[in-house]
Residue frames relative to the residue before (quaternion, step in Angstrom):
aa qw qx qy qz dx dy dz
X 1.0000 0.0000 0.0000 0.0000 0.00 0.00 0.00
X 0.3248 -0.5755 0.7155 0.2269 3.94 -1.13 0.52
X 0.2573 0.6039 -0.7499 0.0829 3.54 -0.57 0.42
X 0.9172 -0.0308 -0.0753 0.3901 3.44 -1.09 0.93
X 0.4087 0.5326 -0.4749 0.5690 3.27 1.14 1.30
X 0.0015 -0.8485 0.5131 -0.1293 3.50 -0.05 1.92
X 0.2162 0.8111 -0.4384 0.3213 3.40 1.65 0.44
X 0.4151 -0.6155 0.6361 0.2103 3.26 -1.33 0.82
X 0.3266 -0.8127 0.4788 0.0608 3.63 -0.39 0.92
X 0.0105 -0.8979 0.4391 -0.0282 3.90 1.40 -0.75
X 0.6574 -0.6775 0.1966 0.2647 3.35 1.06 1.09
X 0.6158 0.6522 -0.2989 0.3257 3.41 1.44 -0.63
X 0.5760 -0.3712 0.5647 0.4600 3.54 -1.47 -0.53
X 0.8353 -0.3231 0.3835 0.2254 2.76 -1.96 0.86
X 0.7329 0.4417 -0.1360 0.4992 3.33 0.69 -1.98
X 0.8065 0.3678 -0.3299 0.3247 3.38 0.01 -1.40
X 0.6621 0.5357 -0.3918 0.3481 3.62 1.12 -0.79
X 0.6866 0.5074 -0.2929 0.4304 3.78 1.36 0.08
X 0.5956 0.5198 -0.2606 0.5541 2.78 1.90 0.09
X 0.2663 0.7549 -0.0271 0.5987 3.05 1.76 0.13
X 0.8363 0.3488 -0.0622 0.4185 3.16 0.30 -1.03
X 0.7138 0.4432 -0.1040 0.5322 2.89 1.01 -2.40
X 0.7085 0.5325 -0.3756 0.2711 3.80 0.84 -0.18
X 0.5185 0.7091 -0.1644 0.4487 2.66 1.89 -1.21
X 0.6501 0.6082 -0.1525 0.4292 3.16 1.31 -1.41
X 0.7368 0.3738 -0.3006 0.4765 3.33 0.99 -1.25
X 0.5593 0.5777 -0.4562 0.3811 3.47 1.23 -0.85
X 0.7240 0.4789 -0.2918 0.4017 3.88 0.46 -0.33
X 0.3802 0.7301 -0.2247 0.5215 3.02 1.54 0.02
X 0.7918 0.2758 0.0132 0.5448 3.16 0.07 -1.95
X 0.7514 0.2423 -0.2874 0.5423 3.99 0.62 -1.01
X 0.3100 -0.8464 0.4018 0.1617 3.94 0.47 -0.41
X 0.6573 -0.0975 -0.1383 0.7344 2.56 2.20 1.07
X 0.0269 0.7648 -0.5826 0.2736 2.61 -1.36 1.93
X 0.5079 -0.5581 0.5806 0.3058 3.89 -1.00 1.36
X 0.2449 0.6339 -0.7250 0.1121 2.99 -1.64 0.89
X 0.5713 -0.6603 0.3091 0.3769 3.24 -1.28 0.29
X 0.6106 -0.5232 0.3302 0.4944 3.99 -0.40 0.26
X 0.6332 0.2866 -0.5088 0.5080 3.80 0.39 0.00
X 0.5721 0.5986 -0.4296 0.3604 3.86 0.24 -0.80
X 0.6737 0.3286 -0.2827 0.5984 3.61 0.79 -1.02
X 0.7992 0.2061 -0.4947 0.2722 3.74 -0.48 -0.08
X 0.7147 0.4652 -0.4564 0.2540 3.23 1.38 0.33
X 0.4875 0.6918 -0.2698 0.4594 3.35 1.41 0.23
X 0.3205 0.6129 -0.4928 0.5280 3.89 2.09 -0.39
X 0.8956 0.3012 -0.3088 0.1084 3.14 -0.68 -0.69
X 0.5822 0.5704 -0.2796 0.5074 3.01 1.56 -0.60
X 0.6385 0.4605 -0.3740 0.4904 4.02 0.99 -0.37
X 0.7900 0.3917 -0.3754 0.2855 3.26 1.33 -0.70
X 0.2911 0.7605 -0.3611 0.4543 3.37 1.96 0.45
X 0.8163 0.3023 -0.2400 0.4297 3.55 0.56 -1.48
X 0.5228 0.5713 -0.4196 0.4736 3.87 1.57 -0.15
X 0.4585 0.6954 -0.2859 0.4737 3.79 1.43 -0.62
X 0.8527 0.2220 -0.0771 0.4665 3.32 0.66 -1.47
X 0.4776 0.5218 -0.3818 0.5949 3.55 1.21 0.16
X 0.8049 0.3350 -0.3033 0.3846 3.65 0.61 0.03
X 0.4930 0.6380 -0.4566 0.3761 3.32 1.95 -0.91
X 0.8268 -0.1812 0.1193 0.5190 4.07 0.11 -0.67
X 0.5202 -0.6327 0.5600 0.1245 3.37 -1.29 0.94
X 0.3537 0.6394 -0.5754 0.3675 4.21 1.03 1.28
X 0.6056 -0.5271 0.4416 0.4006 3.38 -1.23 -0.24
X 0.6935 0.4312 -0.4059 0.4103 3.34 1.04 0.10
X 0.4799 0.5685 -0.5264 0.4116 3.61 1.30 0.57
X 0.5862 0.5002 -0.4430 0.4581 3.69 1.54 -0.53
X 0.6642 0.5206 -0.3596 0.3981 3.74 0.73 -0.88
X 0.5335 0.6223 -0.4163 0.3934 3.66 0.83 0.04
X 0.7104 0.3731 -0.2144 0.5568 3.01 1.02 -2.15
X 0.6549 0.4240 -0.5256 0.3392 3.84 0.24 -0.20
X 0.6099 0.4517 -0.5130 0.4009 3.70 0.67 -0.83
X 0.8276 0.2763 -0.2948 0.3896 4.13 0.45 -0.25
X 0.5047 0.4700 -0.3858 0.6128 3.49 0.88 0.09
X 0.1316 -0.7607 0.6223 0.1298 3.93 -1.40 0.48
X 0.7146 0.3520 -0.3707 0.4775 3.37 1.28 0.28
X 0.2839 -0.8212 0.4426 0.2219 3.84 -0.63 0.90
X 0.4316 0.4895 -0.5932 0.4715 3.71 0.96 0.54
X 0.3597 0.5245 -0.5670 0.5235 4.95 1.14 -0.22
X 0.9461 0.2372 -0.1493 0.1622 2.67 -0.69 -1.15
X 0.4891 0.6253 -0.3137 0.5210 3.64 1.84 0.04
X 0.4411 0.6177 -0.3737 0.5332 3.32 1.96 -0.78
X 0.7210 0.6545 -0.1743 0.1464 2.87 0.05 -1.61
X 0.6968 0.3353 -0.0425 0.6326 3.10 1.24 -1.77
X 0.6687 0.3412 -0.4119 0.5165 4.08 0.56 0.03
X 0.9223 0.1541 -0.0696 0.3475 3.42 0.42 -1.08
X 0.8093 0.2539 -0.2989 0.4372 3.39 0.72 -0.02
X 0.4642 0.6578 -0.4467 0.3903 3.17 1.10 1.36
X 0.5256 0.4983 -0.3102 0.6158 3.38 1.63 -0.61
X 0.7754 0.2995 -0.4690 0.2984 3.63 0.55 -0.79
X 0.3726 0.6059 -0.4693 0.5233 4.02 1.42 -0.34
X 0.4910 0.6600 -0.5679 -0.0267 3.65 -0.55 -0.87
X 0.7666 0.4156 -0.1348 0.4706 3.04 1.46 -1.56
X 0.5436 0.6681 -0.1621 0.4815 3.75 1.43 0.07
X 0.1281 -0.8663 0.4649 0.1302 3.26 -0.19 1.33
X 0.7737 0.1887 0.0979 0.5968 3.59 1.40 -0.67
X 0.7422 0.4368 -0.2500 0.4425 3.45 -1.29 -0.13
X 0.4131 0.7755 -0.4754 0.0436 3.51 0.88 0.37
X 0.7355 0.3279 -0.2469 0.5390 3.62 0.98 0.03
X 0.0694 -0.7295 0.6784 0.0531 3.89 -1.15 0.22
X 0.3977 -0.6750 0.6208 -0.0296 2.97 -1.44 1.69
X 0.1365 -0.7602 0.6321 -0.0632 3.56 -0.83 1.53
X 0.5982 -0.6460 0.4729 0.0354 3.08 -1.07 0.51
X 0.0019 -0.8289 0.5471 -0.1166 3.74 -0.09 0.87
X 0.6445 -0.3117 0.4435 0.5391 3.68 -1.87 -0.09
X 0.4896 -0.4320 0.6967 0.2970 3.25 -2.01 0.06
X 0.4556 -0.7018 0.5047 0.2124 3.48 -1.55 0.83
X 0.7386 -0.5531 0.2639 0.2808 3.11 -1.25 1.74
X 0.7140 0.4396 -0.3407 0.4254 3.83 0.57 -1.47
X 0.9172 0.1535 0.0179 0.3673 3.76 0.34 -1.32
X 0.4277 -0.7748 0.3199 0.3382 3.13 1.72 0.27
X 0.2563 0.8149 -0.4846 0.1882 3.54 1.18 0.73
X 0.4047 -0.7772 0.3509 0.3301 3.53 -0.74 0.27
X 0.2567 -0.7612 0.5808 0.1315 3.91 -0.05 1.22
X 0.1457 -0.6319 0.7580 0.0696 3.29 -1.49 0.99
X 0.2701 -0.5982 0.6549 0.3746 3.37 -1.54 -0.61
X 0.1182 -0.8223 0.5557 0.0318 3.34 -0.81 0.53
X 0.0386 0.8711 -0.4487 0.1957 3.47 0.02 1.54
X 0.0959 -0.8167 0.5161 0.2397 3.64 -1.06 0.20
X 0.7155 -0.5868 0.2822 0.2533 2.58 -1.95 1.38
């Protein structure tokens, strides 16, 4: 039974959907907006707003060794700790916002833009 398992599931393996994620994730990072599809972006909020969390909680080497064990590219997570920690400082939450676009031409999926403030 799924009782109280409200996860979006997106057909994948285990692996690929965390792989998946952590790319997605850095891509928003590094480009600071990016087309995705509307499940991808609400499932990927939380995890960017996790690694913007830890890039601000403290400024040691073991806040970099966090964002590197989840992030696979090290120019994210260099972002992170130089530049999008001064601009978070004053911000407890809400660090990204999911917009709405056309639906895509082949399968009529719905595309958002997911971007941070």
């Amino acid at each position: 039974m799924r009782h109280q398992k409200k996860r979006l599931k997106l057909n994948r393996l285990q692996g690929n959907k965390t792989s998946l994620f952590r790319n997605l994730a850095a891509s928003v990072i590094l480009y600071e907006k990016v087309q995705t599809t509307k499940t991808r972006a609400k499932r990927v909020t939380p995890l960017i707003e996790k690694l913007i969390l830890i890039a601000k909680k403290d400024n040691s080497m073991n806040a970099i060794r966090k964002l590197s064990a989840i992030l696979y590219d090290k120019n994210a997570s260099k972002k992170l700790m130089e530049k999008l920690r001064e601009k978070y400082k004053d911000r407890n939450s809400g660090f990204t916002r999911i917009t709405a676009i056309k639906n895509r031409a082949g399968d009529n999926a719905s595309q958002v833009q997911i971007e941070l403030i």
